[in-house]
N, C-alpha and C positions, 0 to 999 in steps of 0.2 A: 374730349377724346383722351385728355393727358391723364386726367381723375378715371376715367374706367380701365383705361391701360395701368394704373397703378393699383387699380383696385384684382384687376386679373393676375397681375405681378403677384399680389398679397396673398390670394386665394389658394394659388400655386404652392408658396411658401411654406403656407398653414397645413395644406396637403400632403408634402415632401416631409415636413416635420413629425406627421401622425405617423404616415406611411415609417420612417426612420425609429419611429420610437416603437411601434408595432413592429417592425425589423428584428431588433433588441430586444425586444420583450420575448418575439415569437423563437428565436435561437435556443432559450433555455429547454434545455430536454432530463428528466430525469436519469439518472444515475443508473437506476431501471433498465430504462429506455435504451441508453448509450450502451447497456455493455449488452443488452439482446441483439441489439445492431451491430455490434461488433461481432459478437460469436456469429450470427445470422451471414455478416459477410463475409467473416475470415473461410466459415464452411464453405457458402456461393462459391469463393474462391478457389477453395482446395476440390469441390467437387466439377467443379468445370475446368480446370487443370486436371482430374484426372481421367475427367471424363474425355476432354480433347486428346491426352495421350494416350488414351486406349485404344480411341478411334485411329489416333494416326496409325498406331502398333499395329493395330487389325487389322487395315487398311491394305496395310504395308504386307504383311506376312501373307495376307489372301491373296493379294496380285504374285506374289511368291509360289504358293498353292495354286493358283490359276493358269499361272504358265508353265508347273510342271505337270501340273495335269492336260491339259493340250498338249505337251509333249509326248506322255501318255499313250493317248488317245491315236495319239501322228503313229505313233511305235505301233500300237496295237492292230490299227488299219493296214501298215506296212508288213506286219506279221501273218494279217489274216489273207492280203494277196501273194507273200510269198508263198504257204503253206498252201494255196488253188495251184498254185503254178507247180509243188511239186508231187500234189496228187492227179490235176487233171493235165500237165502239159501247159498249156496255152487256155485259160480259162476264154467261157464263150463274152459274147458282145452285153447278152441280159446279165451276165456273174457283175460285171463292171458296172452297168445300168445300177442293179439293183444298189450296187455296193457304194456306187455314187450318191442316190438317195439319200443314204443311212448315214452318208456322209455331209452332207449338206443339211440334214436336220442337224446335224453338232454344230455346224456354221466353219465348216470345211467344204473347199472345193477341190475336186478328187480326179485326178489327171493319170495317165500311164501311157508310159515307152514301152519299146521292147529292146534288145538287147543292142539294135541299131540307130536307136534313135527315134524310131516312127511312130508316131502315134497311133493307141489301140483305143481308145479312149478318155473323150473331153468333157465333162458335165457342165463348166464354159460354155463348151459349144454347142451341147444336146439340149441345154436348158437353160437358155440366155436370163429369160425372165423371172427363173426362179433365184437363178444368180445374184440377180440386179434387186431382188424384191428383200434377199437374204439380207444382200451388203449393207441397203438403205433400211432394215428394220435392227443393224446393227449398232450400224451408226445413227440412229436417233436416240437408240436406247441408254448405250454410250455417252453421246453428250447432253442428255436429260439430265443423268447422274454425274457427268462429271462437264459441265458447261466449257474448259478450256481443253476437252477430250481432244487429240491430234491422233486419229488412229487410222496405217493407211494399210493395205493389201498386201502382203505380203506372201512368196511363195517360199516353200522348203524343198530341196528334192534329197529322198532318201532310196539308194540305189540296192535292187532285190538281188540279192547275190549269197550264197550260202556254200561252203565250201568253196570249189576252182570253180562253182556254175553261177554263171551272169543270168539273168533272166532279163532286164531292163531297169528301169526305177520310174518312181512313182513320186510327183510334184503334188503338193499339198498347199495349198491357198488358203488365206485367212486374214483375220482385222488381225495387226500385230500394234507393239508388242504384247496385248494381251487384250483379250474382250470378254466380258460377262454375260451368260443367261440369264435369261431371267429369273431364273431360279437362285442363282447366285445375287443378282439383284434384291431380291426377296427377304433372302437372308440377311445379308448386310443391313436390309430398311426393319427389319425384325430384331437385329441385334442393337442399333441405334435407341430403336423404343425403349428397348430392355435398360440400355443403359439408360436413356430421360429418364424413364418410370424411377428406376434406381438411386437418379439423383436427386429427380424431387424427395421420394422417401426420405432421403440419408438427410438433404435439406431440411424437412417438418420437423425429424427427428434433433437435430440440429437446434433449430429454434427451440423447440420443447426443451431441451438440454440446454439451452441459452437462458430459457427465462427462469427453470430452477434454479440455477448457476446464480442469475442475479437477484432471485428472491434470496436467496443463504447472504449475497454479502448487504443488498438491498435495508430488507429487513432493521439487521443489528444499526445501520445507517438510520433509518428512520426512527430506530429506537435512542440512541444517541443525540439526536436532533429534539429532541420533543425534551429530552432531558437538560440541553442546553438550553431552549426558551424556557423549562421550569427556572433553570439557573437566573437567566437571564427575567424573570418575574421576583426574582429573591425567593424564589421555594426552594430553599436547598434541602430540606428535610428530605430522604429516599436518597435508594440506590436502582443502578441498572442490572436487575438480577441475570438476565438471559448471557450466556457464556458462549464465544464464536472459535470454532475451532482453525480461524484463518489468525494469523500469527499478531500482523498488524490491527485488524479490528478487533483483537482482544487486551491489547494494551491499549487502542483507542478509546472500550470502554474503562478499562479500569484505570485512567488519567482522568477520563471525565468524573468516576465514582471520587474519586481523588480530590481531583477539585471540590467538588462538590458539598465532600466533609472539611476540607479546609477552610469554605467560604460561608460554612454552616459555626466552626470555630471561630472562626473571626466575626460574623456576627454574633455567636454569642459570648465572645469576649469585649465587645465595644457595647452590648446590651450591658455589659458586668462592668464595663470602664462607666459607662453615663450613669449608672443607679449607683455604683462607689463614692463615684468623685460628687456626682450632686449631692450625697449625704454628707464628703467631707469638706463641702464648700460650704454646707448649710451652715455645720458649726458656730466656723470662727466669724460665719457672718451675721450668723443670729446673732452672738455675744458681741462683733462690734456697736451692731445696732443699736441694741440694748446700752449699751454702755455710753454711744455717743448721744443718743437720745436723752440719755438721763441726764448728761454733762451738762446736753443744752436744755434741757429744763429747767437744770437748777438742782437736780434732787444727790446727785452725786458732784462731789469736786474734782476737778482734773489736776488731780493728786498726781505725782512721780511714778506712786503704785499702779493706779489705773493707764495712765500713759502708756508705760511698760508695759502693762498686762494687752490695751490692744496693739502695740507695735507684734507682742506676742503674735497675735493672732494673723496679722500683716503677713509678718516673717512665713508664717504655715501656711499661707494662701502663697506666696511668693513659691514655695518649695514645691507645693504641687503644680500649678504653675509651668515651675519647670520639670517636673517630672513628665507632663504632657508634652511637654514639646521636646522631651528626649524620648517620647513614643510616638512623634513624629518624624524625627531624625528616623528612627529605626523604620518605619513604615513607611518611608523614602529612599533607603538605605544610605545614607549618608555619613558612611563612615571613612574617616580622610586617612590617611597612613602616611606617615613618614617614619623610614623604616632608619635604624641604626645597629650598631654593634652591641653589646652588653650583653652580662652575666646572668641570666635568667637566673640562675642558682641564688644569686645575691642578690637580686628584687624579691624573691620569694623570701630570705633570710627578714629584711629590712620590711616587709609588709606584714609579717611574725611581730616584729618587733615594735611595730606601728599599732596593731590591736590587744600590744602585750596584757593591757590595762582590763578589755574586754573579757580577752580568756582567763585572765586569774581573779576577776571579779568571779565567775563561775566555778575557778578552782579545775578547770581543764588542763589536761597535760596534750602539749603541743611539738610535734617530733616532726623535723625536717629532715630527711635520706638525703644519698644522694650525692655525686661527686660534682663538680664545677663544671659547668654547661653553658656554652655561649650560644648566643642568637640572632640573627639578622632581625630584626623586628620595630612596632613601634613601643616603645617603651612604656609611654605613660598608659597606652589600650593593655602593654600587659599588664603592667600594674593593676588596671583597671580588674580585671578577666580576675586575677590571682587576690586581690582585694573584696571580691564580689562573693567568691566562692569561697573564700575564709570567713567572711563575714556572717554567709548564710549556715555553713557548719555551726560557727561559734553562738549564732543565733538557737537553732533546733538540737542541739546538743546538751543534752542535760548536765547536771552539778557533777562532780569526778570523772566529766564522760575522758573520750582521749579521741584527737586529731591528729592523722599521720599525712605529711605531704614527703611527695616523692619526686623526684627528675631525673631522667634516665635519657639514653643515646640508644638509638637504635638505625640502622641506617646512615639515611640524612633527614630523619627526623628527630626530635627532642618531643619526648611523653611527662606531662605533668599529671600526676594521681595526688587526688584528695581523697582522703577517707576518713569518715568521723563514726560514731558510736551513737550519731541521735537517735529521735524518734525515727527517723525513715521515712520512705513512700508506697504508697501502694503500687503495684507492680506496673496495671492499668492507664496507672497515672506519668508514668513516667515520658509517655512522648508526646504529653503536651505542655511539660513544665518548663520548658524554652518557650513556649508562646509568649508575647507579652500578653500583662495584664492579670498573666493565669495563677491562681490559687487555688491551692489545694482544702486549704479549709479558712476560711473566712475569720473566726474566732481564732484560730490561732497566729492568723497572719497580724490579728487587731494586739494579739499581746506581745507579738516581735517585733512589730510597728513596720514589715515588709508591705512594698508597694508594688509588687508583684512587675516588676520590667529590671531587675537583678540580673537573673538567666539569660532571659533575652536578649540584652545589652552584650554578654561575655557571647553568648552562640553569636550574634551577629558580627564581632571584634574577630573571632576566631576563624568565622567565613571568609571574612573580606583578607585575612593573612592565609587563604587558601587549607586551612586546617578542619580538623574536624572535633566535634566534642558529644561523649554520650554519658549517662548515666545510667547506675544500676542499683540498685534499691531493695531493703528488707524491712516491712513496714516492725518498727518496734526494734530492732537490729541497726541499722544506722544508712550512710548511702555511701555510694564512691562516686567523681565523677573524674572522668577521664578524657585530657585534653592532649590532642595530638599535633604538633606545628612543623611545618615546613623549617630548616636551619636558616636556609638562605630562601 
């Protein structure tokens, strides 16, 4: 009994569980979906709000029209027994008969005095049963259409008198304060339809309007999507050509086009980092080889010369080495600041004068502008940043070329311009030359001995002190590059 009680326990569980996870699963609704349903029911909404308050307005303004039209109708009866009375005198028994009739099909009962009181005429009392048969096809009709209808008998008396002559008056009976024909019935259940019909329409029309609405944002959605699992498959190659005239999903796609060429560059800057460095690993490692090989053969002596020649080779694997793992600092961003006081103007002087040796091996003339400029910053990254970018002038700068550095106040910021006379950049080329790793030409980076993470290191120093830095370039003419720093 305990094992099948546990086993029903379990069954349960396992059931509750599917049931729970088909819950969750079954919730997810397209995007689609979600906003046809929205439009779909904001309209249901707005069209049975306005369809309830038409009804009521109409409702309302006909029982308005309905009892001034029985009033009317009271006036008109009263009008048509004065005017017998002052062409015939004292109308006969059948003028009153008839007139009763005509008055009881309106759903009036038609009574008359005369000038003392006495009755000449009861339709009450000449025609009990059509009285009785009036009342009760009024009253069903009444509370058919209006189920909490309270409608009771009510008389009016409106007294025949025109000039100083009294004639008597005439009492008028009816369902008050107001009752409808059927004809009036009619209408109403005729204007009701009009309006349903109306509001289904406006409804379809509605959805139809719902589901264009979320094909236009749907769509670029779906198109975005398929482009992030390309992403997300490493096909970065392509762009999302289709262009959405809603404000957000047009920046939505051109972030994704964005990404996409960023992570197409950076793969094929780490294709360019692994085919680099494995040829400059091969090198010094072939020639260790060779050289330790031969030692231990016997065929070469582990002379002073050869020692030194592989510690050589050591050293240059050590360097790149650490060039890698300063290309990983930066593709972690891991750049520390501690920030101080100091002459910017006089780091740039002393960094001059730190590669003096460089530039006048070249025979470059080298010009410092610029009046004394202090800085909140970290010092040794400026150095860095200002050392990087002298370096790479004095490198791509031909023999007589000429480098001008500049510092300048503006605001509360401090502008460092470098401009040199070299070779230059292509125009093209210029906003990917902060990438690490990136070169512009291979052969010529092999003859200046650049390792292509120079740039990258100074953009990345310059970011993290909230600054900004751009370059502008004339291939064969030379480059400027311009760095702009927060004071404090």
């Amino acid at each position: 009994m305990v094992a099948n009680k546990k086993k029903g326990t379990q069954k349960r569980e396992r059931f509750y569980k599917k049931k729970w996870r088909w819950g969750r699963s079954g919730r997810k609704v397209s995007l689609r979906m979600r906003l046809m349903l929205s439009y779909g029911f904001m309209a249901l909404f707005l069209v049975l709000s306005l369809l309830i308050i038409s009804n009521i307005m109409l409702e309302h303004h006909f029982k308005v029209y309905v009892q001034q039209r029985q009033e009317e109708e009271n006036q008109n009866l009263v009008a048509t027994v004065l005017d017998a009375f002052e062409t015939q005198g004292e109308p006969s028994f059948e003028f009153f008969k008839q007139l009763g009739k005509e008055a009881l099909k309106q759903g009036i009962v038609f009574m008359i005095k005369d000038e003392n009181d006495k009755e000449l005429y009861c339709e009450s009392c000449s025609n009990v049963s059509g009285c009785e048969e009036m009342h009760k096809n009024m009253q069903e009709m009444m509370q058919k259409r209006y189920p909490n209808w309270e409608g009771q008998y009510t008389e009016k008396v409106y007294p025949l008198q025109k000039e100083n002559t009294f004639y008597g008056s005439v009492v008028l009976g009816y369902y008050g304060p107001f009752f409808f024909h059927k004809e009036d019935l009619q209408f109403i259940s005729l204007v009701n339809f009009v309006f349903a019909l109306v509001a289904v329409i406006l409804l379809l029309v509605a959805f139809l309007m719902g589901s264009f609405l979320a094909d236009r944002i749907a769509k670029p959605l779906q198109v975005v999507i398929e482009r992030t699992k390309q992403l997300e498959q490493q096909q970065y190659v392509g762009r999302i050509e289709s262009v959405s005239n809603t404000k957000e999903l047009d920046q939505l796609i051109k972030s994704v086009n964005t990404l996409g060429d960023t992570l197409e560059q950076q793969q094929r800057v780490k294709k360019m980092m692994a085919r680099d460095y494995a040829h400059e690993f091969r090198t010094p490692l072939a020639a260790l080889q060779s050289n330790l090989e031969a030692m231990i053969d016997g065929i070469f002596d582990p002379t002073k010369e050869r020692l030194e020649s592989c510690l050589t080779e050591v050293l240059r694997l050590s360097r790149m080495s650490g060039q890698i793992h300063r290309i990983v600092e930066l593709e972690n961003q891991r750049v520390f600041i501690q920030k101080e006081s100091f002459n910017f103007t006089q780091l740039l002087k002393q960094t001059v004068i730190a590669l003096e040796q460089e530039w006048r091996e070249k025979k470059l003339q080298v010009i410092v502008n610029g009046k004394s400029c202090g800085i909140f910053a970290d010092r040794d990254q400026m150095s860095q940043v200002i050392m990087n970018l002298l370096s790479n002038a004095i490198k791509y700068t031909k023999e007589n070329g000429e480098i001008i550095a500049k510092v300048e106040e503006r605001a509360h910021q401090l502008i460092f311009t470098l401009q040199d006379t070299g070779v230059g950049m292509p125009e093209e080329e210029l906003e990917n030359i902060f990438e690490y790793l990136y070169r512009i030409d291979n052969s010529r980076t092999k003859n200046t001995g650049g390792s292509g993470i120079g740039l990258a290191v100074v953009k990345s120093i310059v970011i993290a002190h909230g600054g900004t830095i751009e370059a502008k370039s004339q291939l064969g003419k030379g480059s400027t590059f311009i760095v702009r720093l927060p004071k404090k």
